[in-house]
C-alpha positions in Angstrom: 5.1 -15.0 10.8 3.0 -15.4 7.4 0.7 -12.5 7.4 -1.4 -14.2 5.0 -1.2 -11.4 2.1 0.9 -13.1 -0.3 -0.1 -12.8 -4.2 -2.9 -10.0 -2.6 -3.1 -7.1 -4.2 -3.4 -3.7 -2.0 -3.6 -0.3 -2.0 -2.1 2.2 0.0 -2.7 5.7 0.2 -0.1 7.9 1.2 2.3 5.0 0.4 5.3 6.6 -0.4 6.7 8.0 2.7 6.9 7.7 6.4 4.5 4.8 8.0 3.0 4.6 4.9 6.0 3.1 2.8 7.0 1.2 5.9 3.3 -0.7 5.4 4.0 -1.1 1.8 7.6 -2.6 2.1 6.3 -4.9 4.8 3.3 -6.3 2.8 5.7 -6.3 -0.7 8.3 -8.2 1.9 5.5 -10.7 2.7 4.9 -11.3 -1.0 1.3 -8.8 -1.7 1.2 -6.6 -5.0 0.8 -3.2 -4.0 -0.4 0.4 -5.1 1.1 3.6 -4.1 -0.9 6.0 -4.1 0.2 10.0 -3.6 0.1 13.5 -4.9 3.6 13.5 -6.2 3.2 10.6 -9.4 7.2 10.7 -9.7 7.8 9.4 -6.2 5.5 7.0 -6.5 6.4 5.5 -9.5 10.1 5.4 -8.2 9.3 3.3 -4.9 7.1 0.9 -6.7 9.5 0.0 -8.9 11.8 -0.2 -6.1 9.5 -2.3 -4.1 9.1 -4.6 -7.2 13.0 -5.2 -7.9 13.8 -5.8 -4.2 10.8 -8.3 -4.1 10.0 -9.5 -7.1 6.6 -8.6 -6.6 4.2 -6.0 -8.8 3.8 -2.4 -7.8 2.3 0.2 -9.3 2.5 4.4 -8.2 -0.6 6.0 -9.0 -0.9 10.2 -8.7 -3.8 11.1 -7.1 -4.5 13.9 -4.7 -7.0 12.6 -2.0 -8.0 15.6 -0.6 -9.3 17.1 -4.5 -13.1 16.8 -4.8 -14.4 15.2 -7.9 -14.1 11.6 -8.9 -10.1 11.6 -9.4 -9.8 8.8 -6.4 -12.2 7.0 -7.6 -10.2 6.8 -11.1 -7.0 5.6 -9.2 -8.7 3.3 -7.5 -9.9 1.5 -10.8 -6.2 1.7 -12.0 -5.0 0.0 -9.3 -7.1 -3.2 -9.9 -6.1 -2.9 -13.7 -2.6 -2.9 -13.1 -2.8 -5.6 -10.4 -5.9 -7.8 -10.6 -8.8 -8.3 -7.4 -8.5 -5.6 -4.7 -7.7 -7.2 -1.1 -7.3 -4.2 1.1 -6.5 -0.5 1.6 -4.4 1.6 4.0 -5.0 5.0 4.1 -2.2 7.1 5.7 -1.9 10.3 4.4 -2.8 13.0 6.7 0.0 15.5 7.9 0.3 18.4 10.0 -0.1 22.0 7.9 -0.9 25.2 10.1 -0.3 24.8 13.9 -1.8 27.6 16.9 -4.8 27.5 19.3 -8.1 27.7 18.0 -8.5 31.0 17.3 -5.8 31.0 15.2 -7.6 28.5 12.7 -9.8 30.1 10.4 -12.3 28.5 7.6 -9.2 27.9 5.4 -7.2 25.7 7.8 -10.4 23.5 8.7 -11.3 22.9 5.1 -7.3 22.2 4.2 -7.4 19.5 7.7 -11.1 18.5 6.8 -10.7 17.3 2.6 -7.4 15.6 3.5 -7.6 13.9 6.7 -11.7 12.6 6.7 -12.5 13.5 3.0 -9.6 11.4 1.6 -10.3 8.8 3.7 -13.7 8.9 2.5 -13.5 9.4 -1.4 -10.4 6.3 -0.6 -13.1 3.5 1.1 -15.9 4.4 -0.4 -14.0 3.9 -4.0 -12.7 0.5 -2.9 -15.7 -0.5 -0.9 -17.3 -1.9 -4.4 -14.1 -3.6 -4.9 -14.3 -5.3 -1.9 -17.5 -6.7 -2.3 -16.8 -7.4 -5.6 -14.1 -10.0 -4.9 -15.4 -11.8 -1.7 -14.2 -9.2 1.3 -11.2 -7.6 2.5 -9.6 -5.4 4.5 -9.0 -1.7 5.4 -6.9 0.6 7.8 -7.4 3.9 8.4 -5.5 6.3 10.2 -6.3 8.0 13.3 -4.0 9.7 16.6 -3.0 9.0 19.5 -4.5 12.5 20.6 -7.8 11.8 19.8 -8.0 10.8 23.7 -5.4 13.2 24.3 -5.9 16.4 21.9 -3.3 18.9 21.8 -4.3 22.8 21.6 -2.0 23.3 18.7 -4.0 21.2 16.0 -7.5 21.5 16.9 -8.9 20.8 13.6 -6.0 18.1 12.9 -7.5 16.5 16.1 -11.4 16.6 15.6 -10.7 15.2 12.0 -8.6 12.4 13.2 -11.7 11.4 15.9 -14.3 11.5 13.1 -11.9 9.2 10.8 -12.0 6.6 13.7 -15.8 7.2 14.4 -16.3 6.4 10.3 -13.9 3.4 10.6 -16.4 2.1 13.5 -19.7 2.6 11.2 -17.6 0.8 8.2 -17.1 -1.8 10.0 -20.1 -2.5 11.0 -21.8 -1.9 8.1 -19.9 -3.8 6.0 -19.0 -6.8 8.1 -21.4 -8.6 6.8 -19.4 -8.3 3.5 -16.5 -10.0 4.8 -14.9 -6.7 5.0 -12.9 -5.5 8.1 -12.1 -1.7 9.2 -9.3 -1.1 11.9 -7.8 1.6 12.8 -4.3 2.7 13.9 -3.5 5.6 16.5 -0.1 6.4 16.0 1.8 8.5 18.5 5.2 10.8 17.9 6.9 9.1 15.3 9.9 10.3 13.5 9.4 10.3 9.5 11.0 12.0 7.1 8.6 14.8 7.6 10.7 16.0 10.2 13.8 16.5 8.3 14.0 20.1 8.1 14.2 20.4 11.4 16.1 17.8 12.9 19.7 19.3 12.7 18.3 22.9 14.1 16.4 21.0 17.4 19.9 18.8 18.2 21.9 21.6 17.9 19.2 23.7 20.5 18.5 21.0 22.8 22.5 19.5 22.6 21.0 16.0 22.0 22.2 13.6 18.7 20.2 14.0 15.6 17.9 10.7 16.1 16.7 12.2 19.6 16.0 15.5 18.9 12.7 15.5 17.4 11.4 13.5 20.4 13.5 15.8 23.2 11.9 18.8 21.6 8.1 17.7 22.0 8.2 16.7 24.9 10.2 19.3 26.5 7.3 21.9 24.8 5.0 22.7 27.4 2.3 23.1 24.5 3.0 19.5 23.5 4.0 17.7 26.7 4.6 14.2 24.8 6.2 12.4 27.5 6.7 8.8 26.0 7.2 6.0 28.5 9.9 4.4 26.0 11.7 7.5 25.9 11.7 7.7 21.8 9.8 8.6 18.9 8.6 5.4 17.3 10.0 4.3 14.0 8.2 4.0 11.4 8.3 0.3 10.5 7.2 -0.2 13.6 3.8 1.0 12.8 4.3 -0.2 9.2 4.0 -3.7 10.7 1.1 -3.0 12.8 -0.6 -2.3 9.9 0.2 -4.8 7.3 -0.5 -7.2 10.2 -3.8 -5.5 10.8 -4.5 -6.2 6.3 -4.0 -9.9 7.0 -5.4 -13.2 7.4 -3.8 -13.3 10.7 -5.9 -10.3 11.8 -9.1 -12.5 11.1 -11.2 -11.9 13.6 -10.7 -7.8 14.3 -12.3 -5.5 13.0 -14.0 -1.8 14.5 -11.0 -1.7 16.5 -8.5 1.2 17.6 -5.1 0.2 18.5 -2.6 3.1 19.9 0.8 3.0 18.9 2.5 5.2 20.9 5.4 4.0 23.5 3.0 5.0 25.8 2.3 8.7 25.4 0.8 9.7 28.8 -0.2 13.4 28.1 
């Protein structure tokens, strides 16, 4: 399927790992220029030039942390459409897990760490492109939310309330600005098994007796304080959301916008 990005020029936040790079290799695949932007400059630069000499289209990595106040994101933004021309679109996907334990256990620190990179870099990333947008006849933009933001788990409170404002702020973008020509999903990923997980992948085989590529799923949802029973029996893989999204950027998604797709095999609890 043409997804109707070719010779576009995106930016994708978080863009160098996990569901992130997935978007980015899919929309470089389907012939879009892209920016990658992330904390470590190094690694970015690396898989935009890798994206560029396995599609012969241009990439640029950008460092930028998201999460720092000030008008660094802004900045990064602007270099982006320097090195690639018009701005079409933005992904945000940045957003991990830090500290984990019931709500007591999360103090002011943990809040503020959860609450500058989950909703604040989503904000300081639209409202930098936003102009762009305009600018250049309308576009597109994904943000990333949870799957537990209708189920919220007691480990990550604050990961969970940040995750639910970032889809209540894609709905008022995309109303606000549809009359730009600019559309705002947003994409509620489930468990999905990114490189993230790594450092602990050999220890939960080796304790649950399950291959390497099941363990991370086997040991969340046999945790009672997780409980993520997936119908398809799996984590999901992360080109698998990767093409949700760069779908979601595209002309083929014409006609959506304020909407909040799950992406979770079917994640009951």
């Amino acid at each position: 399927m043409d997804l109707g990005v070719a010779e576009r020029n995106f930016v994708l936040v978080g863009g160098t790992t996990g569901i992130g790079f997935a978007a980015a290799e899919q929309l470089a695949g389907n012939g879009a220029n892209v920016a990658l932007l992330a904390r470590d400059g190094t690694r970015a630069s690396d898989r935009a030039a890798q994206l560029s000499d396995q599609h012969g289209v241009a990439a640029v990595g950008i460092a930028v942390d998201v999460a720092a106040t000030g008008d660094s994101v802004q900045r990064a933004i602007d270099q982006a459409a320097a090195a690639l021309g018009p701005l079409r679109g933005l992904a945000v996907t940045a957003g991990p897990m830090n500290q984990q334990g019931p709500f007591l256990e999360h103090g002011d620190e943990s809040w503020d760490w959860y609450y500058q990179l989950i909703l604040m870099g989503t904000v300081r990333s639209c409202r930098a492109i936003i102009p762009h947008l305009q600018r250049n006849g309308g576009g597109t933009i994904v943000t990333t939310a949870a799957y537990s933001v209708r189920a919220p788990k007691i480990l990550i409170p604050p990961y969970n309330a940040l995750k639910a404002a970032v889809l209540t702020l894609s709905k008022i973008l995309a109303k606000t600005h549809g009359p730009d020509g600019i559309r705002v999903n947003t994409v509620c990923p489930g468990l999905f098994d990114t490189e993230v997980n790594d450092f602990i992948r050999a220890q939960r085989a080796a304790e649950y007796g399950v291959p390497e590529k099941d363990a991370i799923y086997t040991h969340l949802a046999s945790n009672p304080d997780w409980n993520m029973r997936v119908a398809l029996g799996r984590g999901g893989l992360p080109n698998e959301a990767g093409e949700l999204i760069a779908f979601l950027l595209g002309e083929r998604a014409a006609f959506m916008t304020g909407a909040a797709i799950n992406i979770d095999g079917g994640t009951d609890f």
